[in-house]
C-alpha positions as CSV (number, residue, x, y, z in Angstrom):
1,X,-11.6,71.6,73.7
2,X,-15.0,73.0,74.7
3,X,-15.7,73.1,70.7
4,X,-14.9,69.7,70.3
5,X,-18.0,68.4,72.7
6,X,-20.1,69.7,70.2
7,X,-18.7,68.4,66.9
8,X,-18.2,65.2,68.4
9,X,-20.9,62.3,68.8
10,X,-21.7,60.2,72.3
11,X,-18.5,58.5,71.4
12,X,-16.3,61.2,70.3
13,X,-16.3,60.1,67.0
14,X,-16.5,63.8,64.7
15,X,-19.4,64.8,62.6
16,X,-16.5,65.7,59.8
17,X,-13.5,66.0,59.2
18,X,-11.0,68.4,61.4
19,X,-8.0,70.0,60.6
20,X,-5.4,71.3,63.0
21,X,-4.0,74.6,62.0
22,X,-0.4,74.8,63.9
23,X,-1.2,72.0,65.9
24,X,1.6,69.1,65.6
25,X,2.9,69.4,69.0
26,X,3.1,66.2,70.0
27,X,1.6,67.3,73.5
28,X,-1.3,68.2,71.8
29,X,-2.1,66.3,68.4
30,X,-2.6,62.5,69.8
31,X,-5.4,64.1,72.1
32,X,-7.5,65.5,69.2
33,X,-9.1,63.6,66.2
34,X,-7.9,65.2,63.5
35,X,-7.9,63.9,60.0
36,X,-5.0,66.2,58.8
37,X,-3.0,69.0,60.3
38,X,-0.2,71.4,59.5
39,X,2.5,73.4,61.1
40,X,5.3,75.7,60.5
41,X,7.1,74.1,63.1
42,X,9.8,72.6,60.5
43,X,10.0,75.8,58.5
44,X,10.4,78.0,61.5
45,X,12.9,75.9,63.6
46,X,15.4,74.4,60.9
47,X,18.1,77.3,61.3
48,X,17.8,77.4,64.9
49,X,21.1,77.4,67.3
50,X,21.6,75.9,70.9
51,X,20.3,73.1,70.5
52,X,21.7,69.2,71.7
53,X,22.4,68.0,68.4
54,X,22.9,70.8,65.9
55,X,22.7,68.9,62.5
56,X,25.1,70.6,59.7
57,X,22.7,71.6,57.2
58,X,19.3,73.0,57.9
59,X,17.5,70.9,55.9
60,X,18.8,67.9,58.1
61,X,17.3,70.1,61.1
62,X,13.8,70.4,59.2
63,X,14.0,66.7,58.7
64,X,14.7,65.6,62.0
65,X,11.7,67.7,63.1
66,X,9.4,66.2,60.4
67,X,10.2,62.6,61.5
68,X,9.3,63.9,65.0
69,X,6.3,65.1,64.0
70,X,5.2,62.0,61.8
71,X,5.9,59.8,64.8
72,X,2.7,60.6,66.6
73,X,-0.4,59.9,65.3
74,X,-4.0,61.9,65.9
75,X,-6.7,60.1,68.6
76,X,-9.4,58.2,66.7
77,X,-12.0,60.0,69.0
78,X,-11.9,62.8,71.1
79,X,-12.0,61.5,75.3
80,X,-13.6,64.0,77.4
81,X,-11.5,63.2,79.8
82,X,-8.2,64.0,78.9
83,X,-9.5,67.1,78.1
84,X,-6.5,70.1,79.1
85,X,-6.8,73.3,79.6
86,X,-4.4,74.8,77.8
87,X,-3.1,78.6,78.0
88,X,-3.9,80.8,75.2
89,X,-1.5,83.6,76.7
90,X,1.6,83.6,79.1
């Protein structure tokens, strides 16, 4: 987030256009104005077991992640004050 003070103006408006590389989460992505991101959240998780609902098919799992995904939408500027500080290692 300390990067983002300096590609942002006064108003946390961008100077260009950022992408998010792994950075769907949606704990994360409505904080941050990107203008596209990508994950391999879908890809990754779609075979995975223990789960609450297992769909039958993977492919139903991958969707149900996608639709997760594409219910959040990025912040149209970036507040200062919801910055986080988030852990790079546990």
């Amino acid at each position: 987030t300390f990067a983002l003070r300096h590609i942002t103006d006064d108003r946390g408006r961008p100077h260009c256009k950022l992408h998010g590389l792994r950075m769907l989460s949606p704990k994360i992505f409505p904080d941050w104005p990107f203008a596209s991101a990508d994950s391999t959240n879908a890809a990754q998780n779609a075979g995975s077991k223990g789960r609450d609902y297992e769909p039958p098919d993977p492919w139903q799992q991958a969707n149900n992640i996608a639709q997760r995904i594409e219910a959040v939408n990025s912040a149209a500027t970036f507040d200062p004050s919801k910055e986080k500080q988030l852990m790079l290692f546990s």
